[in-house]
ROSE-4610 file (N, C-alpha, C; in Angstrom, 1 decimal, always signed):
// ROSE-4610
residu = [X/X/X/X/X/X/X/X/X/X/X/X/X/X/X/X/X/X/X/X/X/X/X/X/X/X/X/X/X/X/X/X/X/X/X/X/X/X/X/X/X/X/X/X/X/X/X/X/X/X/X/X/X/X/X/X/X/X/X/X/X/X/X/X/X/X/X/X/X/X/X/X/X/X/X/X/X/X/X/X/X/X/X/X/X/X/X/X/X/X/X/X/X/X/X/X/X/X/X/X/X/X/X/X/X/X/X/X/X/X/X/X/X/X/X/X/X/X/X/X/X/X/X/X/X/X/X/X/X/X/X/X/X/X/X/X/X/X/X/X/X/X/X/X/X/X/X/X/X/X/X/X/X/X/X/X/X/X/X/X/X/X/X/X/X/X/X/X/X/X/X/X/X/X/X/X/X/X/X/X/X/X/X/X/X/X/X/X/X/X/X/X/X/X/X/X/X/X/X/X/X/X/X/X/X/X/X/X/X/X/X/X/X/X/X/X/X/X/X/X/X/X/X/X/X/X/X/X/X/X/X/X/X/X/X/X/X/X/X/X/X/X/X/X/X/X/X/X/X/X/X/X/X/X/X/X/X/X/X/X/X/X/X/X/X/X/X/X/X/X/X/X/X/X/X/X/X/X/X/X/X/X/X/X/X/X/X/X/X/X/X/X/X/X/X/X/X/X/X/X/X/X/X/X/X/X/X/X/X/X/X/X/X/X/X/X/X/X/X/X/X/X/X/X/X/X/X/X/X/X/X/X/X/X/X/X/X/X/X/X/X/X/X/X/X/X/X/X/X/X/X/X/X/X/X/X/X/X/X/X/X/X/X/X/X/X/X/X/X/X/X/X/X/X/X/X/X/X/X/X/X/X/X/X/X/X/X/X/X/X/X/X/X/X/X/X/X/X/X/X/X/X/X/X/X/X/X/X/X/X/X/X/X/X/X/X/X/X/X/X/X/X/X/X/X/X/X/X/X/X/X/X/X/X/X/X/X/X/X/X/X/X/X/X/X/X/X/X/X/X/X/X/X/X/X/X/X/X/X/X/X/X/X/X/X/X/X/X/X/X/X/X/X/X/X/X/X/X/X/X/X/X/X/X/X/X/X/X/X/X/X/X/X/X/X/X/X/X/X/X/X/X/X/X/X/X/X/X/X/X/X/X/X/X/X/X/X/X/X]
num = [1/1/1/2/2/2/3/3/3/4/4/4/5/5/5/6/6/6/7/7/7/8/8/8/9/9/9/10/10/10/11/11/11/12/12/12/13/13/13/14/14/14/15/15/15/16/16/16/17/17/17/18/18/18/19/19/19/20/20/20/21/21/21/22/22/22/23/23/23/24/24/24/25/25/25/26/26/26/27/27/27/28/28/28/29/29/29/30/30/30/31/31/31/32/32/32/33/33/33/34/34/34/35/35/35/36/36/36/37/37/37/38/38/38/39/39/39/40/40/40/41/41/41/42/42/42/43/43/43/44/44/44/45/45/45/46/46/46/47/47/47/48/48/48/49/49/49/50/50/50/51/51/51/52/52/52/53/53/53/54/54/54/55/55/55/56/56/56/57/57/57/58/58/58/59/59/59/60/60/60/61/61/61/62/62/62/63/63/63/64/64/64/65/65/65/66/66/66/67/67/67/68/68/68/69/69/69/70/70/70/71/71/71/72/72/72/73/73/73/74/74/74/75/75/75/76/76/76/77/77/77/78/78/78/79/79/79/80/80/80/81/81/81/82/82/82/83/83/83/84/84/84/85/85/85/86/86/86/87/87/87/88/88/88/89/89/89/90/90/90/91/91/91/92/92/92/93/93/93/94/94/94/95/95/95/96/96/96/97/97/97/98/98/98/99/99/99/100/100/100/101/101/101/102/102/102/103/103/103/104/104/104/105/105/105/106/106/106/107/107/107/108/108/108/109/109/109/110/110/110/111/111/111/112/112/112/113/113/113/114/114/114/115/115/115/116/116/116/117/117/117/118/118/118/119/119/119/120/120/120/121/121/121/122/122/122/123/123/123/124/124/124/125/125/125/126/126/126/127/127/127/128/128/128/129/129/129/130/130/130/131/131/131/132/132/132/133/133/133/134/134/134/135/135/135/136/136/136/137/137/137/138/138/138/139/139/139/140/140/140/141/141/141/142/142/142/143/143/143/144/144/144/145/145/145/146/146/146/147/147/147/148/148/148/149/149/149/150/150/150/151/151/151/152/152/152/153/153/153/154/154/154/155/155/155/156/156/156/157/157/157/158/158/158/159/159/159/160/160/160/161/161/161/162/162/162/163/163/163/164/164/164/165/165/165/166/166/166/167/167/167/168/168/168/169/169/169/170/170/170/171/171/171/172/172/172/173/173/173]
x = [+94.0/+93.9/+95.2/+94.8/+96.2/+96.8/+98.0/+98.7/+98.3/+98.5/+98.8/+97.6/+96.1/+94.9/+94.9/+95.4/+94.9/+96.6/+97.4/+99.0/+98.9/+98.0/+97.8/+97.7/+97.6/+97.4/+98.7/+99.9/+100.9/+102.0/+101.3/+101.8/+103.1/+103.4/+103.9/+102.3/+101.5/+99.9/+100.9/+100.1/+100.7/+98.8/+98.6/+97.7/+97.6/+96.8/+96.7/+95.9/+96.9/+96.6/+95.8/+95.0/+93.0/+92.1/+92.6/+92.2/+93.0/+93.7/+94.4/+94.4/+93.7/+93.1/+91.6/+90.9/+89.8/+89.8/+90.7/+90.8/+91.0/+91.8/+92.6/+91.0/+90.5/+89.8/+88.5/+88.3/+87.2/+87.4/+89.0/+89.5/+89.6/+89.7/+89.6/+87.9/+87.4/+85.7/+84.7/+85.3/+85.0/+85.5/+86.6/+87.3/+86.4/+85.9/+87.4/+87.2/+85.7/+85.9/+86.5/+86.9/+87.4/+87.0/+87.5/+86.5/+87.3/+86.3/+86.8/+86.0/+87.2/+86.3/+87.3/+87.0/+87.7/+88.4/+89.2/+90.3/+90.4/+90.1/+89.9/+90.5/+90.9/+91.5/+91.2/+91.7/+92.0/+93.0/+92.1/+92.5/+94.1/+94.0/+94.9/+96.3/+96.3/+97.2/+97.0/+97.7/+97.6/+98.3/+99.6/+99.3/+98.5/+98.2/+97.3/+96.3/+95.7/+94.5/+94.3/+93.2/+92.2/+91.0/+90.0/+88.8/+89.2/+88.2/+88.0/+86.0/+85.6/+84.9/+84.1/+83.6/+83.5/+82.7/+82.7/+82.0/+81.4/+80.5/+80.0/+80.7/+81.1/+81.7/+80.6/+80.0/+79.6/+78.9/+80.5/+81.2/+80.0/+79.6/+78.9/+77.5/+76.7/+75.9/+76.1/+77.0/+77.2/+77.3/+78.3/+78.5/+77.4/+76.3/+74.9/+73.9/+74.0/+73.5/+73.8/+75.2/+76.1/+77.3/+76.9/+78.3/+79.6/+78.7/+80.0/+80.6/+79.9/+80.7/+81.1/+81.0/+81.6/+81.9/+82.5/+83.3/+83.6/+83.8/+84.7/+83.9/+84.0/+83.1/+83.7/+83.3/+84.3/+85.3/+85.5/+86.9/+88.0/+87.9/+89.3/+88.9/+87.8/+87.3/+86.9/+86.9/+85.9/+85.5/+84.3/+83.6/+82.7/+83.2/+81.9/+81.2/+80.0/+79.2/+79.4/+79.9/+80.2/+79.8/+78.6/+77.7/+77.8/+77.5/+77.9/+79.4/+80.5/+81.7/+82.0/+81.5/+81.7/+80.9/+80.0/+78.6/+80.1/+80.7/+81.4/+82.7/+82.8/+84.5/+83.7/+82.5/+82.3/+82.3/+81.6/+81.0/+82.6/+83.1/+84.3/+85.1/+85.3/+85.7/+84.8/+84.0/+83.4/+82.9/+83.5/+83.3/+84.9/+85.7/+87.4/+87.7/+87.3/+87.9/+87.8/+88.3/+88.4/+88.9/+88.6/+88.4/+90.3/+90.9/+93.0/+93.5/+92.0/+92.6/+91.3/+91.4/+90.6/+91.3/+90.5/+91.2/+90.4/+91.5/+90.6/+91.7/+91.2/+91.8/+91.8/+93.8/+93.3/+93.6/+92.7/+92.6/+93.2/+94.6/+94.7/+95.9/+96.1/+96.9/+98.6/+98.8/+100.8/+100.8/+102.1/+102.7/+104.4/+104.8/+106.6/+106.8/+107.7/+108.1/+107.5/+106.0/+105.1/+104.4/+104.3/+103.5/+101.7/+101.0/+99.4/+98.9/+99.6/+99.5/+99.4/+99.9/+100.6/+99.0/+99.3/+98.1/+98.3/+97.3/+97.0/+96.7/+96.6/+96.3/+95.2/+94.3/+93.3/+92.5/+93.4/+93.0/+93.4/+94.7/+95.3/+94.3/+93.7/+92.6/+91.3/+91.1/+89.6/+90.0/+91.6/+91.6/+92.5/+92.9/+93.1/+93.3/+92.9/+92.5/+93.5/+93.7/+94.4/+95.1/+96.1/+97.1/+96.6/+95.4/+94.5/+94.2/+94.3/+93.6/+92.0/+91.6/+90.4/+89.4/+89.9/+89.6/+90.9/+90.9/+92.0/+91.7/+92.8/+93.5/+94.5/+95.2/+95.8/+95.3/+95.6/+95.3/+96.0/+95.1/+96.0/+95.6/+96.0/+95.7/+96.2/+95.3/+95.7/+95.9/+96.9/+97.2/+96.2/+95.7/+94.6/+95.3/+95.8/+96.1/+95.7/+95.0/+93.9/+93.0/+92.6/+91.9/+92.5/+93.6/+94.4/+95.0/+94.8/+95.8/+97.1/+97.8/+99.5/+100.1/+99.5/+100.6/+99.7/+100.3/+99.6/+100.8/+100.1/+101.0/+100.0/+100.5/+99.9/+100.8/+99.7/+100.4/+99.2/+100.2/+100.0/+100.5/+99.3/+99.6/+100.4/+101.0/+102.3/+101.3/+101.8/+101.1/+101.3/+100.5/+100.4/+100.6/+100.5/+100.6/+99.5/+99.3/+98.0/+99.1/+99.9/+100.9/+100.7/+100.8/+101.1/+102.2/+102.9/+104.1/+104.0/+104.3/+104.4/+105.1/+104.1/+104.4/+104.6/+105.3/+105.9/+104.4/+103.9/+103.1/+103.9/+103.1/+103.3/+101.8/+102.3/+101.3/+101.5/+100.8/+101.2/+100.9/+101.0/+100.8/+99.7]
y = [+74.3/+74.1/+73.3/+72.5/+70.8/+71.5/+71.9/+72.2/+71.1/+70.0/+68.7/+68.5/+69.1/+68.8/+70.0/+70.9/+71.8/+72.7/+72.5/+72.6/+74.0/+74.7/+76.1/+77.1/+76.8/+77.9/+78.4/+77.6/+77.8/+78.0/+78.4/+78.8/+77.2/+77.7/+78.8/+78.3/+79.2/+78.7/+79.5/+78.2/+78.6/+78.7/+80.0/+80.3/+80.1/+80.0/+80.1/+81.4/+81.3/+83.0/+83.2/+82.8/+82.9/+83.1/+83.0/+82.9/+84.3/+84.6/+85.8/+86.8/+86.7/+87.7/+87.6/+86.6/+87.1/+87.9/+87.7/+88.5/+89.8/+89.7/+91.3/+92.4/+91.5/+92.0/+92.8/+91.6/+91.8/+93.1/+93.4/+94.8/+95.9/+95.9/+96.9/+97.2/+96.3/+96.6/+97.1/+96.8/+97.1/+98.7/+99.2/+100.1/+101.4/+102.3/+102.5/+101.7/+101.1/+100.2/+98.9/+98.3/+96.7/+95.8/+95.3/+93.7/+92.8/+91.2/+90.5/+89.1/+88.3/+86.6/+85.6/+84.6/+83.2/+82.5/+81.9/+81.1/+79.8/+78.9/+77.7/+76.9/+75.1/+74.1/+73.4/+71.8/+70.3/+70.2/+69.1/+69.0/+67.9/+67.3/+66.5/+67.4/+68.6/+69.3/+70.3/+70.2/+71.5/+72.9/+73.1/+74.5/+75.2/+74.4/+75.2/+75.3/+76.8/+77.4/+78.1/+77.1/+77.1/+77.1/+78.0/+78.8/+79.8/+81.1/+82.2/+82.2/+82.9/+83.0/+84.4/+85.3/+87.2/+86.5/+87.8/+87.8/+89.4/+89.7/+91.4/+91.4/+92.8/+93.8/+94.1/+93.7/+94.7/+95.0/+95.9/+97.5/+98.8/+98.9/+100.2/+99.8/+98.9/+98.2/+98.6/+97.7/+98.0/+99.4/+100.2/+101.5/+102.3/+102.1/+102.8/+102.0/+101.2/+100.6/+101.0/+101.0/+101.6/+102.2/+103.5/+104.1/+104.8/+104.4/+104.6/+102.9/+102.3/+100.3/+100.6/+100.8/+100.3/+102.2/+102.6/+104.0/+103.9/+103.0/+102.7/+102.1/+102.8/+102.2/+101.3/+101.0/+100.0/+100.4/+102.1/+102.4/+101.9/+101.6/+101.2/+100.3/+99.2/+98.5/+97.3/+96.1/+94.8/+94.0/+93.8/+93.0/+91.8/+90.6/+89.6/+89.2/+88.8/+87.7/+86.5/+86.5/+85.3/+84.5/+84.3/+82.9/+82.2/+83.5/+83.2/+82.4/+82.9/+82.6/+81.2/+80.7/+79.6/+78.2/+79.2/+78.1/+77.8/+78.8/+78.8/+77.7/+78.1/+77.3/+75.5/+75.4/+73.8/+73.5/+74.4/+73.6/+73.1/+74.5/+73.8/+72.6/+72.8/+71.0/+69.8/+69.9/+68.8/+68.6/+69.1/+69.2/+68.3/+69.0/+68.6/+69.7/+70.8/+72.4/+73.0/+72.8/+73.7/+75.1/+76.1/+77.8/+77.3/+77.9/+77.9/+79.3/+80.3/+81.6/+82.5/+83.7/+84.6/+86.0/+86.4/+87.7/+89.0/+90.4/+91.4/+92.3/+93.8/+94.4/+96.2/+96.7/+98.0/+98.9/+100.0/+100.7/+101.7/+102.7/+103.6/+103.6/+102.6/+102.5/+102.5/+102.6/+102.8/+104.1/+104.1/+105.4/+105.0/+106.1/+105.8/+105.0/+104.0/+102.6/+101.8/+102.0/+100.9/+100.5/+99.4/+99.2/+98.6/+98.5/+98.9/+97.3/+96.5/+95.1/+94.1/+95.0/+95.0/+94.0/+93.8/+93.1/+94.0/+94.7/+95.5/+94.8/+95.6/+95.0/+95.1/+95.9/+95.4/+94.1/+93.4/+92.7/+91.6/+91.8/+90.3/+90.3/+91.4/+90.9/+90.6/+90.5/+89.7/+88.2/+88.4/+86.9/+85.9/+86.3/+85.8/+86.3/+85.7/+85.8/+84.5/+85.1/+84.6/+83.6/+84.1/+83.0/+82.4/+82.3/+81.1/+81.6/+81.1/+81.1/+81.5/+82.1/+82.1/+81.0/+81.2/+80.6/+79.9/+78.6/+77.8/+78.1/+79.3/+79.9/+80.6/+81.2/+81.6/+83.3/+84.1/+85.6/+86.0/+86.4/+87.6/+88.8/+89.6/+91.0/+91.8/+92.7/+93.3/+94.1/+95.4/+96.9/+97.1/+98.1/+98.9/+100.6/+101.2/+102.4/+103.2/+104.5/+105.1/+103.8/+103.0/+102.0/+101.3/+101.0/+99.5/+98.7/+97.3/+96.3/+96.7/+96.5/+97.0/+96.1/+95.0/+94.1/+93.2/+92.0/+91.4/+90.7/+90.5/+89.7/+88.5/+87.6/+86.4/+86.8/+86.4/+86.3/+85.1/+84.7/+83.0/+83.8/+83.2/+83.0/+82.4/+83.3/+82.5/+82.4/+80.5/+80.1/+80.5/+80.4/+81.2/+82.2/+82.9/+84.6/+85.1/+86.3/+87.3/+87.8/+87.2/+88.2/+86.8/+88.0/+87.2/+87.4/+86.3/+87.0/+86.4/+87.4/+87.3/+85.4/+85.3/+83.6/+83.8/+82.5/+82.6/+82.6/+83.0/+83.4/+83.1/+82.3/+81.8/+82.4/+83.0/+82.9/+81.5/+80.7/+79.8/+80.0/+79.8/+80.5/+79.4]
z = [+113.4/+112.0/+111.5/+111.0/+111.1/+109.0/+109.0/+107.9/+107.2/+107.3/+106.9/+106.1/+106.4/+105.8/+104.8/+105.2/+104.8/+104.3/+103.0/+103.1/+102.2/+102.0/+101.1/+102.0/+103.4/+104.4/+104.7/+104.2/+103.9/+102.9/+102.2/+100.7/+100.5/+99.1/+98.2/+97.6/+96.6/+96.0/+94.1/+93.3/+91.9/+91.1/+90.4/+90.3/+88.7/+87.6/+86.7/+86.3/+85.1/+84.5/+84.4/+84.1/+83.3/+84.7/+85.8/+87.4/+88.1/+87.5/+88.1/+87.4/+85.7/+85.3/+85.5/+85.6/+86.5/+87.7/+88.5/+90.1/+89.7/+89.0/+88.7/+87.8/+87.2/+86.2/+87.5/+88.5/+89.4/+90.2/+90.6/+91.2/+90.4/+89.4/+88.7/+88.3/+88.0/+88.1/+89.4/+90.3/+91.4/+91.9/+91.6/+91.7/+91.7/+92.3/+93.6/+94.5/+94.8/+95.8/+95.8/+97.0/+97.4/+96.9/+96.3/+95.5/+96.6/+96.5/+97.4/+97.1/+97.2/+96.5/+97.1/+96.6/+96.7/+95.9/+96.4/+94.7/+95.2/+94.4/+95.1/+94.0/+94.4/+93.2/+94.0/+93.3/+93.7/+94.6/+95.5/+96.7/+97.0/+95.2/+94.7/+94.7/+94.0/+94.1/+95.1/+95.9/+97.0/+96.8/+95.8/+95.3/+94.5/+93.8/+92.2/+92.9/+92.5/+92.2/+91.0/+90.6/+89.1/+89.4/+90.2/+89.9/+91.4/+90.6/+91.5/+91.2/+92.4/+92.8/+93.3/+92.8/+93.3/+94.5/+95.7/+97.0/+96.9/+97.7/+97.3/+99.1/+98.3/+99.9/+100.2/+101.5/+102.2/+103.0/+103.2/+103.6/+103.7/+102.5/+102.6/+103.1/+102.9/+103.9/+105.0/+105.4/+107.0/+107.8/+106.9/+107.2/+107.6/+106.3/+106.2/+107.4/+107.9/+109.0/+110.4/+110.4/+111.9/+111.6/+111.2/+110.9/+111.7/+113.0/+114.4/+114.4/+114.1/+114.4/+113.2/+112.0/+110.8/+110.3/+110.8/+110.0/+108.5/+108.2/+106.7/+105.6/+104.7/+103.6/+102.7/+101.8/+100.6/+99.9/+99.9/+99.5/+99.9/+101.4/+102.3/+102.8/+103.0/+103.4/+103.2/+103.4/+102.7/+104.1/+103.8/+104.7/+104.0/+103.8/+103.3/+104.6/+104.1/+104.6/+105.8/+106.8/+107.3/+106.9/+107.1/+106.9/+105.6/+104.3/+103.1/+103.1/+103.4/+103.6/+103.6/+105.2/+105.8/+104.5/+104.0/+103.1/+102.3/+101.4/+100.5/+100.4/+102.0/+102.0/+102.2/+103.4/+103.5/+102.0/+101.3/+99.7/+98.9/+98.9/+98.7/+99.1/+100.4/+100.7/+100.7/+100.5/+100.2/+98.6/+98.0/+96.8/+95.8/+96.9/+96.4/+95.7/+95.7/+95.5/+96.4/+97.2/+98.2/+98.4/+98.9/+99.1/+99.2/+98.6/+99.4/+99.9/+98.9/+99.3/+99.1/+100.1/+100.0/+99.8/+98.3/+98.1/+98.2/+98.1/+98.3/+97.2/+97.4/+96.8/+97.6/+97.5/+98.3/+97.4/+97.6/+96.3/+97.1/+95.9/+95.5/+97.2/+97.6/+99.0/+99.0/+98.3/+97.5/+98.7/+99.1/+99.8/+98.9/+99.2/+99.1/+99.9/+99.5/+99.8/+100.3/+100.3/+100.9/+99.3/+99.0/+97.8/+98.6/+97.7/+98.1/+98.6/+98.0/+98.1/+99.7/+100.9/+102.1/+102.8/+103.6/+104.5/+106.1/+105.9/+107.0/+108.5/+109.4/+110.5/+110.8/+110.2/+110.2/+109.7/+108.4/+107.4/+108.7/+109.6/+110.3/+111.5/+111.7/+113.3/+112.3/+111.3/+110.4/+110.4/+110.6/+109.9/+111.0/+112.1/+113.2/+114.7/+115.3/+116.8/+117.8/+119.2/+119.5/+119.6/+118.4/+117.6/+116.9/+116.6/+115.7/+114.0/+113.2/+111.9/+111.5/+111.8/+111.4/+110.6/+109.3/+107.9/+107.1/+106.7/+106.5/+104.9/+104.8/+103.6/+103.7/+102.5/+102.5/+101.8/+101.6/+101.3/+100.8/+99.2/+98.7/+98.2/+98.1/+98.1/+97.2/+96.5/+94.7/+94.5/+94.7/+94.6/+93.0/+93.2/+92.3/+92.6/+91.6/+91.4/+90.7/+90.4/+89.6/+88.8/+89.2/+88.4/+88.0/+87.7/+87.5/+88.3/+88.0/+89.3/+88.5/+89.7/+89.6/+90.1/+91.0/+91.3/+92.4/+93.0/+94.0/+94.9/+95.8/+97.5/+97.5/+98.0/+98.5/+100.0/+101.3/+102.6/+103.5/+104.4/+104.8/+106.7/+107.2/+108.9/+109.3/+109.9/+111.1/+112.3/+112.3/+113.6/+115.1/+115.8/+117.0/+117.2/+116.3/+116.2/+115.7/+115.7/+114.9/+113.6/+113.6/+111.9/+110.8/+109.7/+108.5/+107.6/+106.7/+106.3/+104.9/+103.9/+102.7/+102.3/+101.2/+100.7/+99.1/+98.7/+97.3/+96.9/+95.4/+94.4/+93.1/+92.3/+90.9/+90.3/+89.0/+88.0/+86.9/+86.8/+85.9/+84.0/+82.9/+81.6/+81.1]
């Protein structure tokens, strides 16, 4: 996945407010389960993201289908669509909004000194495989606490690794 085409898989991503109170609005509606969507902009500006996009979890689908392959329901959980996905992001670039980030949300996941916002390792094996990128975005992720968003992370793939490491995040006004 070439940075150079694609420069949001690398943060810093500056979001507008009206787009990050949608996201936030979408985790809290979803709550207690995982909400999970897309944040996409112009291809002209490679930080800004100005539209979001809801995706349906599911998690409990799956669970209710194979609940030894899929243990986890949408409380702790998000599973989109591949296919949907992939439709989402081509339309995106070929549109000149392209998908820059895919978000979720983990509910009610705060410990002492860990805030809820964290990108799991489960979230870094959905989203890359041997050293590779999966999906050419960047990820952010919405702490939800008794029902409220509380805070958000943006995190961006370190290449040739399976980790990801926290990236600058702007709200713009």
């Amino acid at each position: 996945m070439s940075e150079t085409k694609t420069p949001w898989i690398a943060g810093p991503i500056r979001v507008k407010r009206d787009v990050m109170d949608a996201v936030r609005a979408h985790a809290k509606e979803s709550y207690p389960s995982e909400a999970c969507g897309f944040m996409s902009g112009p291809v002209s500006d490679a930080p800004l993201v100005d539209g979001a996009e809801r995706a349906v979890n599911e998690a409990d689908r799956y669970h209710a289908l194979d609940p030894e392959r899929f243990p986890r329901t949408s409380r702790t959980y998000f599973k989109m669509n591949e296919l949907k996905a992939g439709k989402a992001i081509d339309r995106g670039a070929a549109s000149g909004q392209p998908i820059k980030v895919i978000y979720h949300s983990h509910c009610d996941a705060a410990s002492p000194g860990k805030r809820g916002d964290y990108f799991s390792a489960e979230d870094a094996a959905t989203f890359a495989q041997g050293g590779q990128l999966m999906w050419p975005c960047a990820f952010l992720v919405v702490s939800v606490e008794n029902g409220e968003p509380v805070g958000e992370r943006l995190w961006v793939h370190r290449p040739g690794t399976n980790e990801f490491d926290e990236a600058d995040l702007s709200i713009d006004y």
